[in-house]
NUFIVEX-709590 format. One record per residue (C-alpha): residue number from 1; x negated, y negated, z negated. Coordinates in pm, 1 decimal, padded with zeros to 6 digits. Layout:
N
resi	c1	c2	c3
NUM	X	Y	Z
...
***
This chain:
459
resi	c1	c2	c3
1	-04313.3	-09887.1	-12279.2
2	-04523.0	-09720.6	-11959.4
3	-04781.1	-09989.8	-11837.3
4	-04816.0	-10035.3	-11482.5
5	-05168.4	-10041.7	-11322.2
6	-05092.1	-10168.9	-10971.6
7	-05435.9	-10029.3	-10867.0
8	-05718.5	-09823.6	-10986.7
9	-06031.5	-09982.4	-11048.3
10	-06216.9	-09693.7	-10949.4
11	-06019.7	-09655.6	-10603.4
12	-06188.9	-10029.0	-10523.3
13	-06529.9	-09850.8	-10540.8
14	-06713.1	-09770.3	-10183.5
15	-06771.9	-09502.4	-10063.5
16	-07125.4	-09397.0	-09918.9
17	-07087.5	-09239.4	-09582.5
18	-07406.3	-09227.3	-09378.9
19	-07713.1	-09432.0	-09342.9
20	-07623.4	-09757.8	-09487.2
21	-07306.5	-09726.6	-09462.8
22	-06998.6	-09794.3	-09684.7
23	-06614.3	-09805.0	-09653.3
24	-06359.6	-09882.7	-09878.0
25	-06156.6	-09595.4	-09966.4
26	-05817.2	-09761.5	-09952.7
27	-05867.5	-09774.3	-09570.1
28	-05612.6	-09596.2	-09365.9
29	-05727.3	-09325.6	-09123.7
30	-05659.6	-09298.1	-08772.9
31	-05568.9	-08951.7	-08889.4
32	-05506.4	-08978.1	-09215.6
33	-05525.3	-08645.4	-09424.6
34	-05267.1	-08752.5	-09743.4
35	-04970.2	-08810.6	-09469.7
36	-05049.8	-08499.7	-09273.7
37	-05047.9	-08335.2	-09614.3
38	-04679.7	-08515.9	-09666.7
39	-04532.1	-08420.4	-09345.4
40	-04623.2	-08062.4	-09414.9
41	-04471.1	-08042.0	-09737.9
42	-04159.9	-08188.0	-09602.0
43	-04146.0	-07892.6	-09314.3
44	-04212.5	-07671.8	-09546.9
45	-03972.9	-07738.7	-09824.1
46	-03658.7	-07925.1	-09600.9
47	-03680.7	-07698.0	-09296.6
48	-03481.1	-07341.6	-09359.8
49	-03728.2	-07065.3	-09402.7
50	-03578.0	-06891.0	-09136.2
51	-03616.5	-07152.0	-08810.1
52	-03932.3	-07030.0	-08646.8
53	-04108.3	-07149.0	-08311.8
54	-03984.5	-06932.8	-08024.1
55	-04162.4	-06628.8	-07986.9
56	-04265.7	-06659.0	-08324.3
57	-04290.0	-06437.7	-08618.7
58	-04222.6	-06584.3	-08965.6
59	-04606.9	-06723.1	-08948.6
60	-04458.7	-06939.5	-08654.8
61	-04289.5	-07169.7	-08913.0
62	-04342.3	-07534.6	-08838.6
63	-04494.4	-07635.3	-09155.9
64	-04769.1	-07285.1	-09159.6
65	-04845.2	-07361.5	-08805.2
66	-04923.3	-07724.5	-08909.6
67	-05144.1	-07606.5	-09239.5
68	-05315.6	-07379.3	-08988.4
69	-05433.8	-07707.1	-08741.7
70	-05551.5	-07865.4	-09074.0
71	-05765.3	-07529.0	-09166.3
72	-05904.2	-07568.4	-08825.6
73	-05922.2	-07952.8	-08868.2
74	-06117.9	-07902.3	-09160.5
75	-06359.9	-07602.0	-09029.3
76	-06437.7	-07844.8	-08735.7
77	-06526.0	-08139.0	-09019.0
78	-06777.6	-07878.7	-09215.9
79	-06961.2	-07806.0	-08886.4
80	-07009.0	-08131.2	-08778.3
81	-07239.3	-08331.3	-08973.9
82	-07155.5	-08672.4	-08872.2
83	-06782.3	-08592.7	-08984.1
84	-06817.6	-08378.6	-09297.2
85	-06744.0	-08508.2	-09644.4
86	-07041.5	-08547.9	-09908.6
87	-07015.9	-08422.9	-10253.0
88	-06955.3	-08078.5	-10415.6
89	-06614.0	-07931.7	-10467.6
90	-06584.5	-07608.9	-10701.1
91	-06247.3	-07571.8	-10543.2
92	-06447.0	-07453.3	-10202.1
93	-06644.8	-07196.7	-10361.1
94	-06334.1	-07037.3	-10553.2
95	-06125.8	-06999.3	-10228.6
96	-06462.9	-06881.4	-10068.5
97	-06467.1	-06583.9	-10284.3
98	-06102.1	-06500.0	-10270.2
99	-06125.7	-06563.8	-09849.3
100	-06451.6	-06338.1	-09834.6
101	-06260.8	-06063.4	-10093.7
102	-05973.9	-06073.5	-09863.2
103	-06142.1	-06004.2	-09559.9
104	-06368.6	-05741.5	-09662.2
105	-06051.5	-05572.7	-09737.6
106	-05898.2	-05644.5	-09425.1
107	-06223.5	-05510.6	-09227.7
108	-06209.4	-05184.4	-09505.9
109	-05824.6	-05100.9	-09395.0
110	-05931.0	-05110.2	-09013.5
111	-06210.7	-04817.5	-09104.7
112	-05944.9	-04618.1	-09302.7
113	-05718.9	-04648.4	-09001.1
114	-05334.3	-04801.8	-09009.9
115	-05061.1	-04798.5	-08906.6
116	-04900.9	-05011.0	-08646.4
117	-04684.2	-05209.2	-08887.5
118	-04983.8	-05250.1	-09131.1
119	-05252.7	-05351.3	-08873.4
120	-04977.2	-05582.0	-08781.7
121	-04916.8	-05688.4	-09137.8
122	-05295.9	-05736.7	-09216.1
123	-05316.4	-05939.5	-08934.0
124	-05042.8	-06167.5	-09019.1
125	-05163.3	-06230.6	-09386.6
126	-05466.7	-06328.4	-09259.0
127	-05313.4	-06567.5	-09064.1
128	-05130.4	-06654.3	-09364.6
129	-05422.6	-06681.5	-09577.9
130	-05579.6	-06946.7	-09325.8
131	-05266.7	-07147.7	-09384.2
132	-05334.6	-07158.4	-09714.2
133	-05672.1	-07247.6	-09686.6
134	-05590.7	-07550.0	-09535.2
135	-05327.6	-07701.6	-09724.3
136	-05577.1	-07661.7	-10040.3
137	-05909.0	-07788.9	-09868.2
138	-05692.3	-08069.8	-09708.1
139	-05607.7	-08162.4	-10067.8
140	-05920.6	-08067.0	-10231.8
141	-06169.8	-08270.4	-10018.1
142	-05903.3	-08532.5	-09759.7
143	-05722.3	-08738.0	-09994.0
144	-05897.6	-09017.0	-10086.2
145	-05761.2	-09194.8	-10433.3
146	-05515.4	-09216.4	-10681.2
147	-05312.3	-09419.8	-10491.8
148	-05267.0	-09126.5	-10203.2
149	-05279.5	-08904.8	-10386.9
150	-04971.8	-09018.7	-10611.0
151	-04810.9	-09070.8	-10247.3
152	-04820.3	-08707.2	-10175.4
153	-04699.7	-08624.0	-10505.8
154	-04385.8	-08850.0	-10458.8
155	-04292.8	-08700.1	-10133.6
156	-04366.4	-08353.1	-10308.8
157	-04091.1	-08454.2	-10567.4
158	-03829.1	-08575.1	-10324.1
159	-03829.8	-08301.3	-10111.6
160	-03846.8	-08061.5	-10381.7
161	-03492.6	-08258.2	-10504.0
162	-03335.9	-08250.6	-10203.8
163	-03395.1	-07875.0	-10184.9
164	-03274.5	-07871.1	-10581.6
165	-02927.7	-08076.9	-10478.0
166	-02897.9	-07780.4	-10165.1
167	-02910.6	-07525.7	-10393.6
168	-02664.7	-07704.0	-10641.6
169	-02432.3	-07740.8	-10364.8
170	-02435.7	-07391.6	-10253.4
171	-02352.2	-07255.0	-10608.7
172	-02075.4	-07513.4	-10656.5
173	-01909.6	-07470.8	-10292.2
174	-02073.8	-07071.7	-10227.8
175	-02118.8	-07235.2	-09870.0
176	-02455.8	-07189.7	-09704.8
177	-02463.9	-07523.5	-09567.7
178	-02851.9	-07469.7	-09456.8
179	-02727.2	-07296.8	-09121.7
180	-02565.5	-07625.0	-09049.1
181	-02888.3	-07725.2	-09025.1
182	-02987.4	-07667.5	-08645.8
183	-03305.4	-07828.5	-08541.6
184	-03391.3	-07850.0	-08154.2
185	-03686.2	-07624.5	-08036.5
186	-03650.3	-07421.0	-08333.9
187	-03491.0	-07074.4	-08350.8
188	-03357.7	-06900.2	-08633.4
189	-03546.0	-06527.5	-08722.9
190	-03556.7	-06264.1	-09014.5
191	-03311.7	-06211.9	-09311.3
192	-03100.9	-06511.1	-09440.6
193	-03077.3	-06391.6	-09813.3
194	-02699.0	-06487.0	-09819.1
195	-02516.3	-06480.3	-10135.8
196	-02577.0	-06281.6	-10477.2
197	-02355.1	-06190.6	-10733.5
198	-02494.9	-06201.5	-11082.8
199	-02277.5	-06239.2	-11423.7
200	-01958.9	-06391.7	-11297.6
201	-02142.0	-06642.8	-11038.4
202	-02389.9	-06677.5	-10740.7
203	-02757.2	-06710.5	-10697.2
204	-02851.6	-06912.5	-10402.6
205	-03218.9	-06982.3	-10226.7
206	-03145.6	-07329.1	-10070.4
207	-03433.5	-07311.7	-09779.3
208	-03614.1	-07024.7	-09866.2
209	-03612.3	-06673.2	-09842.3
210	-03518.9	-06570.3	-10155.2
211	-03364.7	-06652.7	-10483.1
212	-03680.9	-06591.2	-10718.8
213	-03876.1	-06764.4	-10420.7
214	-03658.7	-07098.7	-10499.9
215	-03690.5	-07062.8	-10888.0
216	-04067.6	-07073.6	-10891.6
217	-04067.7	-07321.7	-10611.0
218	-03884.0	-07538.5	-10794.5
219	-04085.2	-07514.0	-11152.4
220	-04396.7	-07587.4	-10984.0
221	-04228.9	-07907.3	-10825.9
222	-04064.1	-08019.1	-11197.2
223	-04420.3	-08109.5	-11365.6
224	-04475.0	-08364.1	-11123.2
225	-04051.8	-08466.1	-11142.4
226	-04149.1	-08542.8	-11485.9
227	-04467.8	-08746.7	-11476.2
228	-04302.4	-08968.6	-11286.8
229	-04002.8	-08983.8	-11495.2
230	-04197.0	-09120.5	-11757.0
231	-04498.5	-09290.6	-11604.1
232	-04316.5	-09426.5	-11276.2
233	-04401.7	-09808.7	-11222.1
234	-04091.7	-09946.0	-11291.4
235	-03734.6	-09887.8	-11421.9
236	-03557.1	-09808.8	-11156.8
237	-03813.1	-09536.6	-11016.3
238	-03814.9	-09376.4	-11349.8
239	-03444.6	-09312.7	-11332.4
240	-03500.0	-09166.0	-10981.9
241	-03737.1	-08934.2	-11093.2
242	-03542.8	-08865.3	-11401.1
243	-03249.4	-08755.9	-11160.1
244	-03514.6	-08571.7	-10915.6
245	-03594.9	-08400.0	-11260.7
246	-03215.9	-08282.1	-11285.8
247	-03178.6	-08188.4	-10914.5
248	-03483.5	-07987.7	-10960.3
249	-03380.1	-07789.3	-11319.1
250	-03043.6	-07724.0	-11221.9
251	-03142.3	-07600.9	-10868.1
252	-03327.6	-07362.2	-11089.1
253	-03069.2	-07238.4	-11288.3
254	-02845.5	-07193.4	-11005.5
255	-03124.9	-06890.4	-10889.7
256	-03047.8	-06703.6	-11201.4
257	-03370.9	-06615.6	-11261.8
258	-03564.7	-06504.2	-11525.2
259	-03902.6	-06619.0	-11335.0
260	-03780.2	-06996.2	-11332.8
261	-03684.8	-07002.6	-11713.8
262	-04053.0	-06836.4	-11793.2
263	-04197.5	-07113.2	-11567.8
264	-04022.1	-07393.7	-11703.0
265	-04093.2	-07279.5	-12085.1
266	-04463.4	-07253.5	-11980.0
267	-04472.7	-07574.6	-11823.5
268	-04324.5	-07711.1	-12186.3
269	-04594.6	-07501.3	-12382.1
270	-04847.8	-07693.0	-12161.9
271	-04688.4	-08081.5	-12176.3
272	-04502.7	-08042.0	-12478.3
273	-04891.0	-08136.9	-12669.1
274	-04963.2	-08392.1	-12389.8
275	-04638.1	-08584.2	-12508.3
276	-04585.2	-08841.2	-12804.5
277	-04303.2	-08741.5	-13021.1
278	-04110.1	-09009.9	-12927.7
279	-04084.8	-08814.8	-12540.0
280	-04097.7	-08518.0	-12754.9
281	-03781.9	-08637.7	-12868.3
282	-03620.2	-08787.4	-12578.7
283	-03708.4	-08462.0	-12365.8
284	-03527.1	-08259.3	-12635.8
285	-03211.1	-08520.4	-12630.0
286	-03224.4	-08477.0	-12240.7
287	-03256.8	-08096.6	-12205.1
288	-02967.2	-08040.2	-12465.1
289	-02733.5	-08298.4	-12262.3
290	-02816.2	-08115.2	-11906.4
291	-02752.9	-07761.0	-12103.4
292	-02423.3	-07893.6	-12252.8
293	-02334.5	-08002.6	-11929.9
294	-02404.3	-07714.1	-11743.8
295	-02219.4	-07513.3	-11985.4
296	-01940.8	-07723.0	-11952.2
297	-01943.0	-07674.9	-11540.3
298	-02002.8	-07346.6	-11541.6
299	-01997.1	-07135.2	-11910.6
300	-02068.7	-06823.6	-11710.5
301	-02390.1	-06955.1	-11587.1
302	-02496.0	-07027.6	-11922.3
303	-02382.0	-06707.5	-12069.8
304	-02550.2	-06521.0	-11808.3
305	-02890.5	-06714.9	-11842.6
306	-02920.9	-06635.4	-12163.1
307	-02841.4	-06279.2	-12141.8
308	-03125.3	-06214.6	-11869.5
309	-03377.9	-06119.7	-12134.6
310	-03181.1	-05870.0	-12300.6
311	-03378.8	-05546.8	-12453.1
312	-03624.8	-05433.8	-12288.5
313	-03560.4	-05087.7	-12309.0
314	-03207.4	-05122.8	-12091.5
315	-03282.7	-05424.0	-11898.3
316	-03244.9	-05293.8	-11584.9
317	-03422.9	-05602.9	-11435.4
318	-03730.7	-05438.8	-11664.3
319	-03676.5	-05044.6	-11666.9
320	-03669.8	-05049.8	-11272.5
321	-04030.8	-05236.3	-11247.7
322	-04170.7	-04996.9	-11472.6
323	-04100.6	-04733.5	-11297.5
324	-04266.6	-04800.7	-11039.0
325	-04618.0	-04837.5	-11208.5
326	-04726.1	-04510.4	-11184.3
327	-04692.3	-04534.6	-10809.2
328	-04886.4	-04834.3	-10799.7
329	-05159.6	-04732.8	-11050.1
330	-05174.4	-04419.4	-10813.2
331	-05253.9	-04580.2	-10527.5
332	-05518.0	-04839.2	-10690.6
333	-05713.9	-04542.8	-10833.2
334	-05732.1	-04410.2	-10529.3
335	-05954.3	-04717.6	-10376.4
336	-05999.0	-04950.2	-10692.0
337	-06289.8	-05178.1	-10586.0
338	-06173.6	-05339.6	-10242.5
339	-05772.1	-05173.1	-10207.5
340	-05637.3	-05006.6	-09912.1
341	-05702.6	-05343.0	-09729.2
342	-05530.7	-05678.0	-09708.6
343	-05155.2	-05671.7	-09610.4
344	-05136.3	-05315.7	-09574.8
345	-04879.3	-05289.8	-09870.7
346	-04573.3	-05338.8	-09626.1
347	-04184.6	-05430.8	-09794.3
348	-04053.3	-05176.6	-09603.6
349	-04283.0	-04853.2	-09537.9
350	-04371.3	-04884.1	-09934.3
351	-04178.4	-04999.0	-10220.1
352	-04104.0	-05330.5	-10322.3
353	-04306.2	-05376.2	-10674.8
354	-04216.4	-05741.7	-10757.7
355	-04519.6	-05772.2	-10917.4
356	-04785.6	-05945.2	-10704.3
357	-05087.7	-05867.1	-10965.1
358	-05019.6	-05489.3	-10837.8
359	-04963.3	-05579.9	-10474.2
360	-05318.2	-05755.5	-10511.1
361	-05442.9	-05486.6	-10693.7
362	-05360.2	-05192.7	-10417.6
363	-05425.4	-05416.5	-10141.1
364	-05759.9	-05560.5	-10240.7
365	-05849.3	-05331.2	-10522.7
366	-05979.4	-05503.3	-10871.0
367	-06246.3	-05731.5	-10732.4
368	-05888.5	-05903.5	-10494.4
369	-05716.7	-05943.4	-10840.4
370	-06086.2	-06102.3	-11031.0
371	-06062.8	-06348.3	-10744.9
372	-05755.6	-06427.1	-10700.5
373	-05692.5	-06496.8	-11092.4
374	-06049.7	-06695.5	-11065.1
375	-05887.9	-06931.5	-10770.3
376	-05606.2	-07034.5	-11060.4
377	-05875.4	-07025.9	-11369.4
378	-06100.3	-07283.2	-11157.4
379	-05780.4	-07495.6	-11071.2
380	-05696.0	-07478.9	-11465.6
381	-06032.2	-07583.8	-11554.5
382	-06143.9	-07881.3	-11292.7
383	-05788.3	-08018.8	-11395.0
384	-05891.8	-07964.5	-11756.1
385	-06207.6	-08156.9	-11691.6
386	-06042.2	-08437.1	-11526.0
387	-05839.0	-08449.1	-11844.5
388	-06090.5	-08511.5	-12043.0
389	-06289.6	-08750.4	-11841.7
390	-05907.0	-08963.6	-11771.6
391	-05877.3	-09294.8	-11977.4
392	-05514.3	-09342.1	-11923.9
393	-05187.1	-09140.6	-12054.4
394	-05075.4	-09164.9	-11678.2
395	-05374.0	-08932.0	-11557.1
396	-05396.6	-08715.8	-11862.2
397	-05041.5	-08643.3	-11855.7
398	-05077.4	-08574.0	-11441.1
399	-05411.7	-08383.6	-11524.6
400	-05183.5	-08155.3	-11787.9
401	-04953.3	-08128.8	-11497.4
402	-05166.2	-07969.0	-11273.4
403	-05272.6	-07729.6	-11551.3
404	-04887.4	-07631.9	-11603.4
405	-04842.7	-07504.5	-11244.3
406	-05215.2	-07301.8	-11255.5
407	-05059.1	-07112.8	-11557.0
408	-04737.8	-07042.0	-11378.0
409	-04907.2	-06928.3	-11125.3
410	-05130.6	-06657.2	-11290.5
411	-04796.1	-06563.5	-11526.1
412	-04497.0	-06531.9	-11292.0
413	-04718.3	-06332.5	-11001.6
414	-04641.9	-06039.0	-11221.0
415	-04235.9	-06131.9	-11204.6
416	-04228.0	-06102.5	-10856.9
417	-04478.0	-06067.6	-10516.2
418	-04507.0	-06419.4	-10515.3
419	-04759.9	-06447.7	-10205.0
420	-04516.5	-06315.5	-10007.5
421	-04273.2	-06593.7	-10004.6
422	-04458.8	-06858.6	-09810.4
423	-04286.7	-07219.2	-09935.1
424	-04356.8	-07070.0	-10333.6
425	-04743.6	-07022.6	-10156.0
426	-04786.9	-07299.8	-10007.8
427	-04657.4	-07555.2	-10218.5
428	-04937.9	-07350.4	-10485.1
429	-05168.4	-07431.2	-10220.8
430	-05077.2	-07801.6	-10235.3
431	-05098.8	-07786.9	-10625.0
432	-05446.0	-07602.8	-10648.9
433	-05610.9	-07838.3	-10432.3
434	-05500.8	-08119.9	-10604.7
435	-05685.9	-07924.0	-10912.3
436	-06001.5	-08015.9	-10693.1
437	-05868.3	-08376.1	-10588.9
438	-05863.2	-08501.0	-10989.9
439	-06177.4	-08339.6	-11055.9
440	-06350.6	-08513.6	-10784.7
441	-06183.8	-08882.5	-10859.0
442	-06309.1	-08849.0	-11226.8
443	-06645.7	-08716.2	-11166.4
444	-06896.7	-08951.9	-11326.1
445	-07126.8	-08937.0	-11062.6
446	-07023.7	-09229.4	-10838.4
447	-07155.1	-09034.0	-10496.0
448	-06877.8	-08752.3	-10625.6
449	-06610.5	-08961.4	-10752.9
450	-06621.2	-09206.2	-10440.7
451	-06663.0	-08892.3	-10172.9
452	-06467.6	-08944.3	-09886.6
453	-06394.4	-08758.5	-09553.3
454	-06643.7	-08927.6	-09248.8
455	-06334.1	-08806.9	-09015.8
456	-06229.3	-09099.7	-08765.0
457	-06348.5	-09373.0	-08984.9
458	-06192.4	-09653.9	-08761.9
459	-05835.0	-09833.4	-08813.0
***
């Protein structure tokens, strides 16, 4: 039976802020930095990928636009010493290096001289990239406690359903009932990925641009579906995560994709030690019960899911992606250290690789691709520490969540060009921070483990 801790002992601990000054860190901001982290994730994940800001490109998306004000919102805190946060964070220093990588690159493809389209391009990842930065220092260094921090996760979960049940819904009806959704001041931009046909049914993207997008989206969501499926405080919430868990599995089947069946099987490699064997046993009992079901809904889905990872040899899925590598390995030799700069690689003046380790690789040469895999390593380790340091199966088994999405991360960028697809980045963003966030409440140094943001202190 899961005990409930109605609050954390260590949340109750002050937090030094300046002079002699101390503050509970249970307060609630005037700006707070765990809701504007919730509000994002919901535009992100409920509003259609394609509804942009007027005169926008796809970087004019209401939830990138907001993780961009909370980059700047966070620059603003650094340089202002009366508002910055005390204590270190490893997570800084990892994004540091992959931010610094990516614009040397970006400053090396202006010297080799672009194109149009990939000046534009570089630009707009850069943009992109700042996004990102935000949504992970936000995390990282603004959320305050456990308490928070399990709020964000919640809202994470439910919106990550809701975009599960969409895709569900399109499969079962093969109606796109996202262009139904209309939402004032927003207009809609850029490919709708429609319908595709794939072993007798349909793979659908719910709100996002693509169908892989939507697996991997969805896998990095189910960890946290999970936790609080079996560490929820009471009863009743457990069965609603329990069914958020099902939204959120069979949302991914209904991709047919081999990307969200290697996430979801490295997720299990990572939680699957974490467990007792009674939930070994229970998850087993469940997962059999949703696959008999879905087989009995739909037997070609289940047919066809298990057929993705045929042979090798005459997969075309496989044989098609290989081909491609000498291209690619071209390319890299020709500038190997820094690439051909950042967002130069362009969909459609080059070929699409589906393999974002490559992408990296020509765009930002080998020292891109050492970063980038560093900015998952360091997320995998601080989440490792806070494992360690955790006294409760309800953080050790969150701790080993945060873990599972780091290694999905690092394996399925080579399934597909996975910073491309900005909801799959940016809830990663989300999930790396919060790498930082556990690291930082579990420190044992009381001046790290209570840090809090100085920003807007009052009620």
């Amino acid at each position: 039976m899961t005990t409930f801790t109605p609050y954390y002992s260590a949340d109750l601990e002050p937090s030094f802020v300046f002079g002699r000054t101390y503050v509970t860190r249970r307060r609630v901001t005037r700006i707070d930095a765990a809701a504007l982290l919730s509000v994002c994730v919901g535009l992100i994940l409920l509003v259609p990928a394609r509804l942009i800001l007027p005169g926008m490109t796809d970087i004019g998306r209401p939830g990138l636009v907001m993780g961009l004000l909370l980059f700047i919102w966070w620059v603003l805190a650094r340089f202002t010493p009366t508002l910055s946060m005390t204590g270190p964070q490893p997570m800084r220093w990892a994004l540091m290096a992959f931010l610094v990588s990516a614009l040397i690159s970006y400053a090396i493809g202006f010297m080799r001289g672009l194109t149009s389209m990939e000046a534009n391009s570089a630009d707009r990842v850069m943009l992109y990239y700042g996004v990102f930065a935000g949504i992970l220092l936000t995390a990282a260094d603004g959320v305050p406690n456990w308490i928070r921090l399990r709020g964000v996760l919640k809202v994470l979960v439910l919106c990550g359903a809701v975009v599960g049940a969409i895709g569900i819904i399109q499969y079962v009806t093969k109606i796109d009932i996202t262009t139904y959704l209309q939402i004032p001041g927003l207009e809609a931009k850029g490919w709708a990925p429609g319908f595709e046909e794939r072993g007798g049914g349909v793979r659908v993207a719910a709100t996002t641009t693509h169908y892989i997008e939507l697996a991997a989206t969805l896998a990095l969501i189910l960890p946290f579906g999970m936790h609080f499926a079996m560490h929820a405080g009471t009863r009743w919430r457990r069965q609603i995560s329990a069914f958020a868990c099902i939204c959120l599995a069979a949302g991914n089947a209904a991709t047919i994709s081999r990307t969200g069946i290697l996430a979801i099987i490295l997720m299990f490699v990572v939680l699957i030690p974490v467990w007792a064997w009674r939930t070994r046993y229970n998850i087993l009992i469940m997962t059999g019960v949703m696959l008999a079901g879905l087989g009995g809904a739909s037997p070609g889905l289940l047919r066809t899911l298990t057929r993705l990872f045929d042979d090798p040899s005459s997969n075309p899925a496989f044989t098609v992606r290989a081909d491609r590598y000498p291209l690619a390995f071209h390319y890299i030799a020709q500038r190997p250290w820094f690439g051909r700069g950042t967002g130069t690689w362009v969909a459609p003046q080059y070929q699409i690789l589906d393999n974002q380790w490559l992408v990296t690789l020509i765009a930002n040469g080998y020292i891109g691709a050492a970063v980038l895999a560093l900015l998952h390593l360091t997320g995998i380790v601080l989440a490792f520490l806070a494992y360690r340091r955790s006294t409760t199966p309800e953080d050790k088994h969150l701790c080993a969540a945060l873990i599972s999405t780091q290694l999905i991360a690092l394996v399925v960028a080579g399934t597909f060009d996975s910073l491309s697809f900005s909801t799959y980045t940016m809830i990663l963003a989300l999930t790396c921070g919060m790498c930082g966030t556990v690291w930082r409440l579990t420190h044992p140094a009381r001046t790290v483990r209570t840090s809090t943001t100085r920003w807007f202190l009052g009620n």
